[in-house]
C-alpha angles and dihedrals in degrees: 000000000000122000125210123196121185115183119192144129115300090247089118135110126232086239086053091057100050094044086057098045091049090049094047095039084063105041086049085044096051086041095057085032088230139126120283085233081073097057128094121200117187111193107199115189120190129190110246092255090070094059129081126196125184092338103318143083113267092223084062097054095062 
């Protein structure tokens, strides 16, 4: 059923995961009306290197 992707830096904790996917999976899930069973949640973390924001790397910006 429905994916969710979220892509961001790696700066977050591990409570702080859960905690999102928790609070996404049941909005999604109150929005389909389905399970949250039903529900997938990908967390994709990325280093700072790998980001680029207004035309620069996000590791740079610091």
């Amino acid at each position: 059923m429905p994916v969710i992707t979220i892509a961001g830096n790696e700066n977050i904790s591990i409570e702080d995961k859960r905690e999102m996917v928790k609070k996404v999976s049941e909005t999604v899930a109150e929005a389909y009306g389905l399970p949250i069973e039903a529900i997938t949640v990908l967390v994709q973390a990325y280093k700072t290197d790998d980001i680029g924001v207004a035309g620069e790397l996000l590791s740079d910006r610091k």
